[in-house]
C-alpha positions in Angstrom: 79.5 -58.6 68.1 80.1 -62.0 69.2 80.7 -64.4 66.1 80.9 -67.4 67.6 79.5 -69.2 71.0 80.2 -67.3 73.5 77.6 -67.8 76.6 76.4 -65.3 79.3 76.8 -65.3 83.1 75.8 -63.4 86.0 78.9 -62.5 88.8 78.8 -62.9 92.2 77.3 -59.3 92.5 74.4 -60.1 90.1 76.2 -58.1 87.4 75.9 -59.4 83.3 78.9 -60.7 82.0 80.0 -62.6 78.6 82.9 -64.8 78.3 85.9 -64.3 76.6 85.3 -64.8 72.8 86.1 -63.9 69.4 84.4 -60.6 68.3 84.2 -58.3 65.9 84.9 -55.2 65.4 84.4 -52.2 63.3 87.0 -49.7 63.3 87.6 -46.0 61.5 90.3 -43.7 61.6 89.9 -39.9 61.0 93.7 -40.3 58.8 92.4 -42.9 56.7 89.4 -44.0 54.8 87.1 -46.7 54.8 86.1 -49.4 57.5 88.1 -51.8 58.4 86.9 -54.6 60.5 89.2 -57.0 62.8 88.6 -60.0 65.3 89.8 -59.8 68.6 88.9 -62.1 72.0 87.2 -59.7 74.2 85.0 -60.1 77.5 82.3 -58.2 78.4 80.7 -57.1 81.5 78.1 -55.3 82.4 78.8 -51.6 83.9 75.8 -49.6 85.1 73.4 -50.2 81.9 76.2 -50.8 79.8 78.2 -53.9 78.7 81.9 -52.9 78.5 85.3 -54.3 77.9 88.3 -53.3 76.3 91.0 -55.0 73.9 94.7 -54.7 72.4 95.3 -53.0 68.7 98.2 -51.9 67.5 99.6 -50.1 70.3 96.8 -49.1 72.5 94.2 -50.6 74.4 90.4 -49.6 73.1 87.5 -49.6 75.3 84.6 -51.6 74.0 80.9 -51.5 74.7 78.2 -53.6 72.6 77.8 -54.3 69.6 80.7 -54.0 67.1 83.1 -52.0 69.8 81.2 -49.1 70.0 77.1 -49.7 70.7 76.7 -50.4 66.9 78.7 -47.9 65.5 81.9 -47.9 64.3 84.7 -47.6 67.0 87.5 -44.6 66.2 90.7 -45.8 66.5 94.7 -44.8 65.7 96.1 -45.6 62.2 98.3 -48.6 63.3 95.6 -50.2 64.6 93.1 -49.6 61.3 95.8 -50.7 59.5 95.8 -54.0 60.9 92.4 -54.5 60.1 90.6 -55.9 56.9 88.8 -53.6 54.0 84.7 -54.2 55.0 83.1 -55.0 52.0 80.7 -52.4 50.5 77.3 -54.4 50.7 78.1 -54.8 53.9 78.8 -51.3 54.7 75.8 -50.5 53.1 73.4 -53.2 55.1 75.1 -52.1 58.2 73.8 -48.3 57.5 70.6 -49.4 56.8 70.3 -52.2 59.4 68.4 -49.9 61.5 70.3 -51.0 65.0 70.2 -48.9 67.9 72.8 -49.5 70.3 72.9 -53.1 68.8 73.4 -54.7 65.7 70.8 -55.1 63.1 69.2 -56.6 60.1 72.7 -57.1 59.0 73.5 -59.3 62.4 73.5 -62.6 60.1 75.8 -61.4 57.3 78.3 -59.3 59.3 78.7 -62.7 61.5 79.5 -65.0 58.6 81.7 -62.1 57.4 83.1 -62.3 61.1 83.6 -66.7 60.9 85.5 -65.9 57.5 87.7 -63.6 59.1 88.3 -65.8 62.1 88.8 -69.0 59.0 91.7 -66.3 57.6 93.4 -66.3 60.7 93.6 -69.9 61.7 95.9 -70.9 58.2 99.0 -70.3 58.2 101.2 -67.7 56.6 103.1 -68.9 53.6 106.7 -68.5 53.7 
């Protein structure tokens, strides 16, 4: 999902497309356990009924559609790229299973997004030497 405010266009073949901003997404990993969610800048664009994109984790490129990576579910990745992601907390976990999304986010939209803007806060400060 889109945390921040990224706006919508149309392309020169009437396709849907969303510009390149900071989104989040929610990542599992048949080797590990847990969700881990990460921010990445992505761009969407509509293909057939579907908006798709794709980003960089770790050492492959994932393809993305809708909400959260993966039409509001959790997108399966590789271990090096859940490992670069953060622990989701468990409220949140739990309001995303019972947000009652279908192919989009749901009742959780508000919370996962400030989750999402403290995430994107994290990465803006600098590491400590």
């Amino acid at each position: 999902m889109y945390i921040d405010g990224g706006y919508g266009y149309y392309g020169s073949g009437g396709e849907q497309r969303a510009a390149r901003g900071h989104f989040l997404i929610l990542m599992e990993c048949r080797e590990r356990t847990g969700v881990r969610a990460i921010i990445r800048k992505v761009a969407l664009r509509q293909l057939g009924h579907w908006m798709m994109g794709r980003t960089h984790i770790g050492k492959q490129w994932y393809s993305l559609s809708g909400a959260y990576g993966h039409d509001g579910l959790l997108l399966d990745v590789q271990p090096d790229a859940w490992d670069r992601g953060v622990s989701l907390p468990p409220h949140l976990y739990r309001l995303w299973n019972k947000g009652g999304g279908w192919n989009s986010c749901g009742s959780e939209a508000p919370m996962m997004r400030e989750f999402g803007l403290h995430l994107l806060r994290q990465e803006d400060k600098p590491c400590a030497q």
